[in-house]
C-alpha positions in Angstrom: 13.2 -11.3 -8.3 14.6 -8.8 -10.8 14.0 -5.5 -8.5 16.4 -4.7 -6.3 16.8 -7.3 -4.2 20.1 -5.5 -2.7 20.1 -1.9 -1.5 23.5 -1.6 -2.8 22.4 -2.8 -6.8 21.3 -1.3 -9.7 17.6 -2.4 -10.3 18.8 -4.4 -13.5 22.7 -4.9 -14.1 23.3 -4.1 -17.8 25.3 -7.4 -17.7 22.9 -9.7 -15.8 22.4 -13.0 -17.4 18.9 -13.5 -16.5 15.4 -14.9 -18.4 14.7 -12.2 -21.1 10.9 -13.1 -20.6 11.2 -12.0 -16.3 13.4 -9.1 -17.4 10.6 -8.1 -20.0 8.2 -8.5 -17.7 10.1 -6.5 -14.8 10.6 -4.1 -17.4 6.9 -3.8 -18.2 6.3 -3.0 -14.3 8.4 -0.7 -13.7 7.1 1.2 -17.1 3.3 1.0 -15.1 4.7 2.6 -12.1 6.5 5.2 -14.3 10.0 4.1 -13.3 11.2 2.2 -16.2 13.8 5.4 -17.1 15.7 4.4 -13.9 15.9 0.6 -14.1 19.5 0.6 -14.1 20.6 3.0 -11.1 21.4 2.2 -7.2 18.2 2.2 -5.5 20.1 4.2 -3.3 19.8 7.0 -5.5 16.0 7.4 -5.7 13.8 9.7 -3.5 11.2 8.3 -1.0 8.5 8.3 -3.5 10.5 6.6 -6.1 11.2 3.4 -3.4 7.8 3.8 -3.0 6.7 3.0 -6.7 9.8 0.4 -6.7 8.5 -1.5 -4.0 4.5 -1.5 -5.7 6.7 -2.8 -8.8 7.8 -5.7 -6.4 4.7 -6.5 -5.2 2.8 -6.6 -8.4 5.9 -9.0 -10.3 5.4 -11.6 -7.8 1.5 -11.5 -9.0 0.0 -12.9 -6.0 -4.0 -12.5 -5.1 -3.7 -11.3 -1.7 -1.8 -8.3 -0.8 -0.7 -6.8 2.6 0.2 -2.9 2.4 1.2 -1.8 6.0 1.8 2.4 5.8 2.2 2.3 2.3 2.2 5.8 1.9 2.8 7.2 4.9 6.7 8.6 3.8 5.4 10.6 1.0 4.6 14.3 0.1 0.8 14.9 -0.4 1.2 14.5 -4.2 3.1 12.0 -4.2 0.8 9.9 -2.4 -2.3 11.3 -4.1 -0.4 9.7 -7.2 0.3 6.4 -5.8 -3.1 5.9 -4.2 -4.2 6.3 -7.9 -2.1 4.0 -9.1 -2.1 1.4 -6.8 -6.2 1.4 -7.4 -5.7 0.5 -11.0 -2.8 -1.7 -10.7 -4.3 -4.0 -7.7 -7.8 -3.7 -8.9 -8.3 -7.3 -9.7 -6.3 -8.3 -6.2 -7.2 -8.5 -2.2 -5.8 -6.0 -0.9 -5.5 -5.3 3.0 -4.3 -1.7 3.7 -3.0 -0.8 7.1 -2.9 2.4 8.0 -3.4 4.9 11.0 -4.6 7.8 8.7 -8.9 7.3 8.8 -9.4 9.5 5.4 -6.6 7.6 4.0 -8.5 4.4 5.0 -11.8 5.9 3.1 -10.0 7.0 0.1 -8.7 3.9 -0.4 -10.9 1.2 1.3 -13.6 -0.8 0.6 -15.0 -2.1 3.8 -12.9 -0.4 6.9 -12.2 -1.9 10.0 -11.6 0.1 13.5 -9.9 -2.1 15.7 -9.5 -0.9 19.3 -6.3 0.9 20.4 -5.9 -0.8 23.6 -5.4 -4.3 23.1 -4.6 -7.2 25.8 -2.3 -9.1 23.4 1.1 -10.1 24.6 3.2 -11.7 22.4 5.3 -13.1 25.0 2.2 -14.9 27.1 1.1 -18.0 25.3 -2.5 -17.7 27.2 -2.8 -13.7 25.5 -4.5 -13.8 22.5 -5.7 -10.8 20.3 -8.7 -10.0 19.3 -9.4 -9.8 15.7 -13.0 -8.6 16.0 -13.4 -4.9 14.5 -14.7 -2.0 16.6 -16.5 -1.4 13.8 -17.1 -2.3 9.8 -18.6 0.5 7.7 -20.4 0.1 4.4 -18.1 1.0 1.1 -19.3 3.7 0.1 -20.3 4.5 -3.4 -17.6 5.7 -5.7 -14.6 3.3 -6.5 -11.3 4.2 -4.6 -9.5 6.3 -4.8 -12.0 8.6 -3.7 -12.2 12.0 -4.3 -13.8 14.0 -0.8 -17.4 14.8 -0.8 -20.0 14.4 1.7 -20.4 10.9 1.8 -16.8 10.5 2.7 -16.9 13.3 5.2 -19.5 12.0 6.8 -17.6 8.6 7.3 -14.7 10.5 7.9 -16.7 12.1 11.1 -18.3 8.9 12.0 -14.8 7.1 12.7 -13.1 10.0 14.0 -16.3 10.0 16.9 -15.6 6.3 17.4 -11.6 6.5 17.7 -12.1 9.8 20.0 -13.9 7.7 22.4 -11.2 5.2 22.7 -9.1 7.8 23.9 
């Protein structure tokens, strides 16, 4: 679409012939995710958190129902991610959402229903016969607040519960 689609290009070229209403609407994302000031540069110029906040702005133009976020905020300072987790809860509240990640509090802050699933797996990918399991380790209830979720005792004691479980897999 509109955002960055090349490393090497501004975000919007000042000269780009393209549909006003995308570019609007572009425009209007990159404003949510508080990057509308640098529409214009070389993605090559923004930090780690801006790509970040670029790449939620891709995700949320194409406007699809079902979202995959693998690590999303695993290359960011603490705040940096605090702020993205926030805003990635407003912006993809009315959206499915599967979040990978290998962080278990980030997995509670953020999730709805977690899944554990084992470390040890017997897929291969290069054996037609392997095949991998998709059945969780285990599926904990969503706790009570809306994500993201600040840490009290409910979440700590989640929190201990899967650290327990992924101990033993060790």
């Amino acid at each position: 679409v509109l955002l960055a689609y090349d490393v090497n290009r501004p975000l919007f070229s000042k000269k780009a012939n393209c549909n006003e209403l995308l570019k609007e609407q572009a425009l209007s994302i990159l404003d949510k995710v508080g990057m509308l000031d640098q529409a214009y540069v070389s993605v090559l110029t923004l930090s780690g958190g801006m790509r970040q906040r670029v790449a939620l702005a891709r995700t949320l133009i194409q406007d699809k129902p079902i979202i995959l976020m693998d690590e999303p905020f695993s290359s960011v300072d603490a705040i940096t991610r605090h702020k993205l987790q926030q805003l990635s809860s407003v912006l993809f509240s009315n959206k499915t959402v599967l979040l990978v990640t290998h962080d278990p509090l980030e997995a509670l802050i953020m999730g709805h229903e977690i899944l554990l699933f084992p470390i040890k797996s017997a897929f291969n990918p290069k054996s037609p016969q392997s095949q991998l399991s998709v059945e969780p380790l285990v599926s904990l209830p969503k706790p009570s607040s809306l994500p993201p979720r600040l840490i009290g005792d409910e979440l700590s004691d989640y929190h201990g519960q899967l650290m327990r479980i992924m101990q033993a897999q060790l």
